[in-house]
One Martini backbone bead per residue (centre of mass of N, CA, C, O) as a GRO file, in nm:
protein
  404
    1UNK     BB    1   9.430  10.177  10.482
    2UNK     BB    2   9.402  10.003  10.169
    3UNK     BB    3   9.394   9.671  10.094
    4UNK     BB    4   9.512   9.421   9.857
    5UNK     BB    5   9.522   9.049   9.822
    6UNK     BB    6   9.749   8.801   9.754
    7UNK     BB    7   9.767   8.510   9.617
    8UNK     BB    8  10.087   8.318   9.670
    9UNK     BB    9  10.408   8.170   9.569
   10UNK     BB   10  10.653   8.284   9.355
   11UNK     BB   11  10.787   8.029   9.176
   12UNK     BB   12  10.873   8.273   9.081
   13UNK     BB   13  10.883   8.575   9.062
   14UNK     BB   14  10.732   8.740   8.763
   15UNK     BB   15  10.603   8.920   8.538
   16UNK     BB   16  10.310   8.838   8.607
   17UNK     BB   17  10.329   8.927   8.844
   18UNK     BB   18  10.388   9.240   8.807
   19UNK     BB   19  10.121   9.324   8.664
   20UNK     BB   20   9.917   9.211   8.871
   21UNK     BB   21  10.032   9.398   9.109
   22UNK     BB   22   9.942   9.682   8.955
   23UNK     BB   23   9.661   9.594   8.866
   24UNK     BB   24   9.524   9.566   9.139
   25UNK     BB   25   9.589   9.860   9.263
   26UNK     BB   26   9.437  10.030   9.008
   27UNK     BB   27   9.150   9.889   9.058
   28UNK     BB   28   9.118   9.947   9.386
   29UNK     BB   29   9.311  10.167   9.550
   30UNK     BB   30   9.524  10.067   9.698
   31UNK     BB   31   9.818  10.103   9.938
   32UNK     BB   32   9.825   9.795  10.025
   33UNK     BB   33  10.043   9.483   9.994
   34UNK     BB   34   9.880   9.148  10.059
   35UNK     BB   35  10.080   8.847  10.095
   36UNK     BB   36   9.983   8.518  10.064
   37UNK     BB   37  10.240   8.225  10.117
   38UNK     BB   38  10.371   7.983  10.030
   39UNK     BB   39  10.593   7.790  10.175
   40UNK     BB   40  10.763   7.474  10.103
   41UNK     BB   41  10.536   7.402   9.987
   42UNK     BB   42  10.289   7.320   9.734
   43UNK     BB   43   9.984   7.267   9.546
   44UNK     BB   44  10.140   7.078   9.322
   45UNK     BB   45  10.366   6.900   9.484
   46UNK     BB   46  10.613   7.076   9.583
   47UNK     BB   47  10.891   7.224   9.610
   48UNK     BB   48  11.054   7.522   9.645
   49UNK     BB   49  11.295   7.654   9.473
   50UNK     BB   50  11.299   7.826   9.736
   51UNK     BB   51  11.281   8.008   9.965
   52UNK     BB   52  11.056   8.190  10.163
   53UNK     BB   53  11.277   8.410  10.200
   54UNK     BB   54  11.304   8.480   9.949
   55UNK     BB   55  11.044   8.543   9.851
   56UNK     BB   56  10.975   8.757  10.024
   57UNK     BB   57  11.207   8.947   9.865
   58UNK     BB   58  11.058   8.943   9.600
   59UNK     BB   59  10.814   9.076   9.677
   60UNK     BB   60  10.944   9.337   9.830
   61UNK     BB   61  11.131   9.415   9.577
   62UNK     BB   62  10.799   9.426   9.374
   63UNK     BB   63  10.583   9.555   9.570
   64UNK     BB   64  10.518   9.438   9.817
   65UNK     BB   65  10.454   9.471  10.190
   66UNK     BB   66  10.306   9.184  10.297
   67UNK     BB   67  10.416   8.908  10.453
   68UNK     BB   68  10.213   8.588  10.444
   69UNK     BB   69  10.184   8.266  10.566
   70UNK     BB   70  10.105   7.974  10.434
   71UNK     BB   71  10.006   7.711  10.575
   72UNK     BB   72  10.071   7.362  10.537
   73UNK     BB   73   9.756   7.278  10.556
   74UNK     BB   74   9.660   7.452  10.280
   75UNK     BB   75   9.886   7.485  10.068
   76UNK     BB   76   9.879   7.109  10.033
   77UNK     BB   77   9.569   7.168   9.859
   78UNK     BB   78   9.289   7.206   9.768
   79UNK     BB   79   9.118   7.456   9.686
   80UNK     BB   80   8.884   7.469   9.902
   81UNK     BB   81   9.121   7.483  10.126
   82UNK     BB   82   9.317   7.685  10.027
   83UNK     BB   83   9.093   7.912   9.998
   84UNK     BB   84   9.041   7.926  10.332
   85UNK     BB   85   9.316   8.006  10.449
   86UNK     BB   86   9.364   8.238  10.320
   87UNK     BB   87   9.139   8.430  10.360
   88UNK     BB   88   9.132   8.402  10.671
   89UNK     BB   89   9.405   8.595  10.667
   90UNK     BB   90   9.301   8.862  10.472
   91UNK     BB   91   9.060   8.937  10.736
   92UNK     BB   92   9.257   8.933  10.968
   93UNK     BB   93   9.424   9.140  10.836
   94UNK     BB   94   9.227   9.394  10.703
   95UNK     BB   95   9.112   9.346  10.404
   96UNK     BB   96   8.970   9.504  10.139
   97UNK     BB   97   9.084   9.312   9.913
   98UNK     BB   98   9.073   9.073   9.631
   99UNK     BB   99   9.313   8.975   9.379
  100UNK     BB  100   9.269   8.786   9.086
  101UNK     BB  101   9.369   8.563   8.845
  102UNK     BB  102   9.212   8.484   8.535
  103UNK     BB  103   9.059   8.398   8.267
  104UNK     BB  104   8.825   8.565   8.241
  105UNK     BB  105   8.818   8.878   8.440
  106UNK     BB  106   8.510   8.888   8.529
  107UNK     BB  107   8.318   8.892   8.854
  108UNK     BB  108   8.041   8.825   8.736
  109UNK     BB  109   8.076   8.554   8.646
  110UNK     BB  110   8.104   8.426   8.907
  111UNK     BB  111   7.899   8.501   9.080
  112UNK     BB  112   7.697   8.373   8.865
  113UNK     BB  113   7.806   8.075   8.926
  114UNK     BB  114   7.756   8.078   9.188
  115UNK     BB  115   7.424   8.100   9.229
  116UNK     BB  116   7.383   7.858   9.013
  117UNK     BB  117   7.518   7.644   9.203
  118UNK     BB  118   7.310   7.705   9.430
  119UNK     BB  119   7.060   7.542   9.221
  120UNK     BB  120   7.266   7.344   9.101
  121UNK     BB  121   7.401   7.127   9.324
  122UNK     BB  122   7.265   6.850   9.343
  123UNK     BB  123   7.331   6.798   9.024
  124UNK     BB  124   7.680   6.871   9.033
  125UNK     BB  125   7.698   6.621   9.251
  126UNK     BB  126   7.627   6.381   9.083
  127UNK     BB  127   7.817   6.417   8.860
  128UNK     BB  128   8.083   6.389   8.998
  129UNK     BB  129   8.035   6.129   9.077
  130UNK     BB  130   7.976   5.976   8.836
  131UNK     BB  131   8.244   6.016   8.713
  132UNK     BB  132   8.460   5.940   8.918
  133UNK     BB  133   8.328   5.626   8.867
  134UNK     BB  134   8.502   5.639   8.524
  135UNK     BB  135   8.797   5.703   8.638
  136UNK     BB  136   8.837   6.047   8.692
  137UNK     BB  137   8.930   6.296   8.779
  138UNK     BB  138   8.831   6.572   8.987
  139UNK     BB  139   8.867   6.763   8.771
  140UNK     BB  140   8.760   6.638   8.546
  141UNK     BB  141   8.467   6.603   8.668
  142UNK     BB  142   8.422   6.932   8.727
  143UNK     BB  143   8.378   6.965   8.464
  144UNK     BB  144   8.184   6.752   8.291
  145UNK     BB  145   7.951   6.833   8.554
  146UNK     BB  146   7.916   7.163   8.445
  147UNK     BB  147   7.845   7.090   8.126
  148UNK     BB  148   7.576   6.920   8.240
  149UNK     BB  149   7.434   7.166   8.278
  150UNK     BB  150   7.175   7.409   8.210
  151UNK     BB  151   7.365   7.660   8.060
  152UNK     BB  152   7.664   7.662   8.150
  153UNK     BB  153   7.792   7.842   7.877
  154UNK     BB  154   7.697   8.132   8.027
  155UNK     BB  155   7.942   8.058   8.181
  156UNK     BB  156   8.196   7.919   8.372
  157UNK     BB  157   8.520   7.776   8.302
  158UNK     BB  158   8.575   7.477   8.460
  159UNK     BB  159   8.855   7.395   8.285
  160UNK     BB  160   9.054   7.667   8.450
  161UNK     BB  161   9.230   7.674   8.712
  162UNK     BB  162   9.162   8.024   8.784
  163UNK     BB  163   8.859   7.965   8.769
  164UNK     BB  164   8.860   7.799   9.020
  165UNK     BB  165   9.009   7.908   9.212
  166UNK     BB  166   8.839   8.164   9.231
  167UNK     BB  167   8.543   8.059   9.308
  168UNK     BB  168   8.667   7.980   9.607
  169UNK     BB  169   8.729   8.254   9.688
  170UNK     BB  170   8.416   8.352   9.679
  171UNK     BB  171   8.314   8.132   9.884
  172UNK     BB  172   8.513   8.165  10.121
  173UNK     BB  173   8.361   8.454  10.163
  174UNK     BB  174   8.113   8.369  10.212
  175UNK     BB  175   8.138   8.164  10.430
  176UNK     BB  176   8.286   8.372  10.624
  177UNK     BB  177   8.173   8.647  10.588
  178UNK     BB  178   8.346   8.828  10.432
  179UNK     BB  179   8.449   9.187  10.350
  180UNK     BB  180   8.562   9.136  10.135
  181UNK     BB  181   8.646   9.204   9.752
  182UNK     BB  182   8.621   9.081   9.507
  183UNK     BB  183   8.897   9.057   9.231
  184UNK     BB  184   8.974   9.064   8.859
  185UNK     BB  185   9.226   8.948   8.611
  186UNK     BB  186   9.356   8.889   8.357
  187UNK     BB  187   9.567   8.678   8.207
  188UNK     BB  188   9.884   8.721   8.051
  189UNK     BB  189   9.960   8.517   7.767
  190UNK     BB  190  10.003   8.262   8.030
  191UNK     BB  191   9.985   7.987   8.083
  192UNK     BB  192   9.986   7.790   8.392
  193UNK     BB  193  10.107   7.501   8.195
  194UNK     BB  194  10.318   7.610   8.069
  195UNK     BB  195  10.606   7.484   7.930
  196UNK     BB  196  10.678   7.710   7.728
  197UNK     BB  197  10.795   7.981   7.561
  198UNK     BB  198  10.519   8.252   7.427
  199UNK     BB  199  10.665   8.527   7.492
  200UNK     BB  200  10.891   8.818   7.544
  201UNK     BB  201  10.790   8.881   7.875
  202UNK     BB  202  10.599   8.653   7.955
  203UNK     BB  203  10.558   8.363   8.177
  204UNK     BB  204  10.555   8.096   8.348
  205UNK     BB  205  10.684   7.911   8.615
  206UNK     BB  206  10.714   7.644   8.471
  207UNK     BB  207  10.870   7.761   8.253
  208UNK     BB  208  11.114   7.877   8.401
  209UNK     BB  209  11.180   7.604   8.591
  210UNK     BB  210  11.275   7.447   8.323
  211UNK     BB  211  11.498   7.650   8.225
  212UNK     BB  212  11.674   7.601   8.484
  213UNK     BB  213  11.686   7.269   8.492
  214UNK     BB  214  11.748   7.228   8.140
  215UNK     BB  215  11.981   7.460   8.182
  216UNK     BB  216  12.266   7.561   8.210
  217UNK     BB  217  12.157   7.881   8.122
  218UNK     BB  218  11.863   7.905   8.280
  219UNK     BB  219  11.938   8.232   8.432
  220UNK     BB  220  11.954   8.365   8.149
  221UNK     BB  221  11.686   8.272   7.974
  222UNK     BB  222  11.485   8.410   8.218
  223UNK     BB  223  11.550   8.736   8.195
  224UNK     BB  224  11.311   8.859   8.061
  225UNK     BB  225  11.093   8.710   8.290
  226UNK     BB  226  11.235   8.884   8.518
  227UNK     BB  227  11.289   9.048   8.736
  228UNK     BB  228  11.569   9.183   8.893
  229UNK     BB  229  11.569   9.090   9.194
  230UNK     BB  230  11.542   8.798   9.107
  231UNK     BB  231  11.791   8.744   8.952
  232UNK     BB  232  11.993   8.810   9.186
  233UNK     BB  233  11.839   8.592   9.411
  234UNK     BB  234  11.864   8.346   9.226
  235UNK     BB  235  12.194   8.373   9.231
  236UNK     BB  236  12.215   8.418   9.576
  237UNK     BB  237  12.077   8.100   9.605
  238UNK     BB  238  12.298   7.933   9.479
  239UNK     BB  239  12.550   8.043   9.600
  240UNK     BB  240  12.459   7.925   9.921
  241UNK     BB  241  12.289   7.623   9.814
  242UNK     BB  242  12.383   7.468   9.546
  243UNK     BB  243  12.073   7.477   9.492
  244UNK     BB  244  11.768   7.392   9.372
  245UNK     BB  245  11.427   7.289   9.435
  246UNK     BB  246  11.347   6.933   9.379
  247UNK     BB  247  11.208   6.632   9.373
  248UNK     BB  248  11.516   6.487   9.352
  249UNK     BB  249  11.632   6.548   9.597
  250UNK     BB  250  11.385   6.374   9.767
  251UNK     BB  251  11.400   6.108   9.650
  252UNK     BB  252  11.556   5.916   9.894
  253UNK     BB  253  11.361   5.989  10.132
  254UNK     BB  254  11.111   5.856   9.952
  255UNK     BB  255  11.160   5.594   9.975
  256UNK     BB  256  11.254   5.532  10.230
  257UNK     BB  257  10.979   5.598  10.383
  258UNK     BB  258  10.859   5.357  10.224
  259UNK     BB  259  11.019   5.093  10.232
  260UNK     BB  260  10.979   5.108  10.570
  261UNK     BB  261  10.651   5.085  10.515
  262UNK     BB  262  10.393   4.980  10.571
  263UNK     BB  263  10.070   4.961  10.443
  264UNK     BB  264   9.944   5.059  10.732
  265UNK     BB  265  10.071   5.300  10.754
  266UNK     BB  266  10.031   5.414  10.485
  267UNK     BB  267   9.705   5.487  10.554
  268UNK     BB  268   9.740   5.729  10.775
  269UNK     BB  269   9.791   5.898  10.560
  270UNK     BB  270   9.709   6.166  10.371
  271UNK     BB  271   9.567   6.106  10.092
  272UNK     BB  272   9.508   5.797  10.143
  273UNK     BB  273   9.407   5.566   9.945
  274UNK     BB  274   9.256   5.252   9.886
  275UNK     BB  275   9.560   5.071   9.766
  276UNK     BB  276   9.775   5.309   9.696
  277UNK     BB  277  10.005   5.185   9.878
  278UNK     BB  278  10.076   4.950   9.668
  279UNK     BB  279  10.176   5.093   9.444
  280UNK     BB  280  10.393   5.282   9.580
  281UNK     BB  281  10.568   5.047   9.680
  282UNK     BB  282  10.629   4.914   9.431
  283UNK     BB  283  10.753   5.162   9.280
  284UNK     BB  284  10.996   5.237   9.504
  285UNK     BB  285  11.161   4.945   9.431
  286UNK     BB  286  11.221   5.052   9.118
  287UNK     BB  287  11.286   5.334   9.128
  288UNK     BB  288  11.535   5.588   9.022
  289UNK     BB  289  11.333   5.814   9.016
  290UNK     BB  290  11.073   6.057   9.073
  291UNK     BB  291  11.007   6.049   8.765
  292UNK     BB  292  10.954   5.735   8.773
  293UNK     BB  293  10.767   5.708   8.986
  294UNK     BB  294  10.539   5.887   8.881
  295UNK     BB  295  10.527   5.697   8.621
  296UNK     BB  296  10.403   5.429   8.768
  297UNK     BB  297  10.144   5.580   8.942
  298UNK     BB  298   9.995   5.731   8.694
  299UNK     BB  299   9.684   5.749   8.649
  300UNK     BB  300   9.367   5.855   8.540
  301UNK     BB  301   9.253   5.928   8.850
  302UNK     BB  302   9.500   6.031   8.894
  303UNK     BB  303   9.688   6.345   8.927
  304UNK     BB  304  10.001   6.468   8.946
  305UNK     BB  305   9.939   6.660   9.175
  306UNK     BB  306   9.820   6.439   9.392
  307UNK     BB  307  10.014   6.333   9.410
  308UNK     BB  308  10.233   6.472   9.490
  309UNK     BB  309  10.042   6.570   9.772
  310UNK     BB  310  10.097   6.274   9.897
  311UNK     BB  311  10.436   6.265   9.868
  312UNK     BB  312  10.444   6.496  10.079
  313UNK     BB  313  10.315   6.345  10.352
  314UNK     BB  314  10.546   6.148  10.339
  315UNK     BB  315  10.763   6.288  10.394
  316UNK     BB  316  10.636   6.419  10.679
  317UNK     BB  317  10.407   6.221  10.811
  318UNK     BB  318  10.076   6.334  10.760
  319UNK     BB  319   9.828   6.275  10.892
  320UNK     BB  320   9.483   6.156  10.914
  321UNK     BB  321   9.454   6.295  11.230
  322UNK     BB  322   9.600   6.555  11.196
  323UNK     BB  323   9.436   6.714  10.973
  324UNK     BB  324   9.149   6.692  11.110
  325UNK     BB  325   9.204   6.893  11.348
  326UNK     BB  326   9.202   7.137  11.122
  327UNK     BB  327   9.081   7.395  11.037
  328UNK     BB  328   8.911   7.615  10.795
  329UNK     BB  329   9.098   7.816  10.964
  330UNK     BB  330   9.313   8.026  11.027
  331UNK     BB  331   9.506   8.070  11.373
  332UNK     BB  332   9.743   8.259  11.228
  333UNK     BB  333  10.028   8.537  11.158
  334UNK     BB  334  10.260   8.498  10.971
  335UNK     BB  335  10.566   8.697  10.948
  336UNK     BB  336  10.802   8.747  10.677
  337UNK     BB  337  10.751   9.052  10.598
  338UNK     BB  338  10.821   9.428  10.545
  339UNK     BB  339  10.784   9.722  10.475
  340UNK     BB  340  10.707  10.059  10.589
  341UNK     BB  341  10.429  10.061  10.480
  342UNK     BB  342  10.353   9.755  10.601
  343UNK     BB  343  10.418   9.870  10.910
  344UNK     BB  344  10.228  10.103  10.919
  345UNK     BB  345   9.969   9.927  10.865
  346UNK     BB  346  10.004   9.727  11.146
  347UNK     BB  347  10.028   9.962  11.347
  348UNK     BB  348   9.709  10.043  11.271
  349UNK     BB  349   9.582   9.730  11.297
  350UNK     BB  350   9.709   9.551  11.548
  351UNK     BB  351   9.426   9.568  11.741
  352UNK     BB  352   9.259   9.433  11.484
  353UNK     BB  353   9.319   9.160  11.501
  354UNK     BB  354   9.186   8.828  11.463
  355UNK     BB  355   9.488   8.727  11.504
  356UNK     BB  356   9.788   8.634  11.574
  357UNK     BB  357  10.091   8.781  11.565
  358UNK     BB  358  10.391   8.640  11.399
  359UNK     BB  359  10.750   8.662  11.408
  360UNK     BB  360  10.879   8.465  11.586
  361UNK     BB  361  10.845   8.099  11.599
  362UNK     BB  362  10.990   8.060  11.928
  363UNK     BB  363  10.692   8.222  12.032
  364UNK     BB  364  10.503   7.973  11.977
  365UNK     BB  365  10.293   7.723  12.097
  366UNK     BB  366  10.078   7.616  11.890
  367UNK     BB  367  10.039   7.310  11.784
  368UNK     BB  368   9.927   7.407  11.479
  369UNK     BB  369  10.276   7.457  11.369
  370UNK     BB  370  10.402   7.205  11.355
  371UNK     BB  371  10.386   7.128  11.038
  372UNK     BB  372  10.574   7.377  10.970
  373UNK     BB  373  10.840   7.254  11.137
  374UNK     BB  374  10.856   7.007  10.942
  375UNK     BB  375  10.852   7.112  10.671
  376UNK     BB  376  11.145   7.278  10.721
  377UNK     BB  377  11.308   7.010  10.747
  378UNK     BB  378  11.262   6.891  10.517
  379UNK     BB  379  11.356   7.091  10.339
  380UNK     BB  380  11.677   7.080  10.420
  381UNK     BB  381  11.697   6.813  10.288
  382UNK     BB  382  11.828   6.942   9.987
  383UNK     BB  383  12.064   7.039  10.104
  384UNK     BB  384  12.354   7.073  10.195
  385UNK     BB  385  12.499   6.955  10.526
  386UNK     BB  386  12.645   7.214  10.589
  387UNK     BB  387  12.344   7.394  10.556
  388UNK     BB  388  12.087   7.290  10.743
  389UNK     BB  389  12.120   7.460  11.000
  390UNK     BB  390  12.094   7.745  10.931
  391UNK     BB  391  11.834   7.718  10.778
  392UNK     BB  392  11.691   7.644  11.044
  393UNK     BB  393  11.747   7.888  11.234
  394UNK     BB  394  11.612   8.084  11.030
  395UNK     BB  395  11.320   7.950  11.134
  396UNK     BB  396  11.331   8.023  11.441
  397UNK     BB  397  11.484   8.330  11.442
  398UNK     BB  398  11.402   8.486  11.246
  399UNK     BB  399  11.241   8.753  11.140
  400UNK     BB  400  11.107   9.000  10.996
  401UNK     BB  401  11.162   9.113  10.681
  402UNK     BB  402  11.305   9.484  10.617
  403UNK     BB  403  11.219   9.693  10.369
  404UNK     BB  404  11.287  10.053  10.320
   0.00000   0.00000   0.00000
């Protein structure tokens, strides 16, 4: 059986995910669907908007076959760790291709600009360095100095989010050696970071989740852009758990854990750089909401994601010692779902895989684990506290959901 991976968080799964999803199957010809999820926090420094296992349910209710998920420790990263991390996912699962959205549609030109960038990389690294130093942030540094080298023009566009995510994708799998086979296809109608909807029937998730918090009627508004299975879900996910989750719930514990700690402790945390320990302190004591603290710390040299992901370590208590410790591939497979077909998938894979196959959290003792077992616990603090137990048991004992 030849499996097909995808990479992704799904907050929520939505119409422009279900396109990729059929389409990448119809490109590989592939028979199974294995998506690595991001788990309760997400790469753009947010928590998710449901549980990760409802979103397991959305995933498996809408064509994926099984779902692993992305460790908190990749999840919660910049492109080229995240990307290291999830590949290392689909290899040891036995996937037979990688298939991403990207602005481009095309996997030639990645190649290309690939092998490009491994001649011009000694000056593609300098040009990044240099503007860095003109206090612009990292993505764009990293566009400004691809555009500075030599016929760029005829290459990929490293200005577009999906095409860079792209790139490390093919990094990824060229260096771990991995037999994986990338293929790409285009987004279709919205942009990654598009704010309002644009089309009759695909949006962003950005645009999804601003409709949900947005408008009291955000559940309905939303319902041309989400197949049948989300709408059911995110609706029993509301009345069970009275809140979707944003990063507002969690301004109070961060706030706490910033006001209570040294300028000395809050160095130590991860993504921490010199000085902005001091920044994040002021800004602490003033903002009365968490969208008031990003706009008071927010500069051009940081990007609004990196700080939420920063902001995110601070909440988990995440140290640079404790993540230096991690490897560069993850060391396990959390299974968090799968369909029948993903199961007998399983069943004949599973002498083959290449990483521990982890069904229930409390069968697994590798101190590698820890963040996400952290990570879950904070993340519970989002919701009412008469639900908060139920809500941890389900991380350390839920089974992985069985779609028939």
């Amino acid at each position: 059986m030849r499996a097909v991976g995808l990479i992704v968080e799904y907050n929520p799964f939505h119409n422009g995910h279900a396109y990729h999803l059929q389409a990448s199957k119809e490109v590989t010809g592939a028979e199974v669907v294995i998506a690595v999820m991001s788990g309760d926090f997400l790469q753009r420094g947010e928590p998710a908007l449901v549980s990760k296992w409802q979103r397991t349910r959305m995933a498996l209710l809408n064509g994926v076959d099984i779902v692993f998920e992305l460790p908190y420790c990749y999840a919660t990263q910049k492109a080229e760790t995240f990307a290291n991390g999830a590949v290392s996912i689909l290899d040891a699962a036995g996937t037979s291709f990688l298939c991403f959205g990207s602005e481009s549609g095309d996997i030639s030109s990645f190649l290309q600009t690939i092998d490009y960038l491994e001649v011009e990389q000694r000056t593609f690294n300098e040009n990044i360095k240099q503007y860095i130093g003109t206090g612009v942030s990292y993505p764009k540094a990293l566009s400004l100095a691809f555009q500075q080298l030599p016929d760029s023009e005829k290459y990929l566009d490293l200005a577009k989010p999906n095409n860079i995510l792209g790139l490390e994708y093919i990094k990824a799998i060229k260096h771990q050696k991995s037999n994986v086979i990338p293929m790409t296809i285009p987004r279709k109608n919205a942009n990654y970071h598009d704010q309002d909807f644009s089309s009759a029937t695909i949006a962003s998730a950005t645009s999804i989740r601003k409709a949900i918090f947005n408008d009291s009627n955000g559940k309905s508004a939303i319902d041309q852009y989400v197949p049948e299975p989300t709408k059911q879900l995110l609706k029993e996910y509301f009345q069970s758990n009275q809140v979707f989750h944003q990063w507002e719930n969690y301004w109070s514990y961060l706030q706490f854990r910033l006001i209570q700690s040294s300028p000395e402790e809050l160095r130590e945390i991860y993504e921490m750089e010199e000085g902005l320990e001091n920044r994040l302190l002021s800004a602490a004591r003033e903002a009365n909401t968490f969208h008031e603290f990003m706009q008071k710390i927010k500069t051009k040299r940081y990007t609004w994601t990196r700080l939420q992901r920063l902001c995110v370590h601070i909440l988990t208590n995440t140290k640079k010692e404790e993540m230096g410790l991690i490897s560069e591939n993850a060391s396990y497979l959390r299974l968090l779902g799968m369909t029948t077909r993903g199961k007998e998938y399983l069943n004949k894979t599973k002498s083959h895989l290449s990483l521990p196959l982890i069904s229930k959290l409390s069968s697994y003792k590798g101190k590698e684990i820890n963040l996400d077992i952290k990570a879950a616990r904070v993340y519970s603090l989002g919701i009412p506290t008469h639900l908060k137990t139920q809500m941890l048991d389900q991380e350390f004992e839920q089974p992985p959901i069985y779609i028939r």
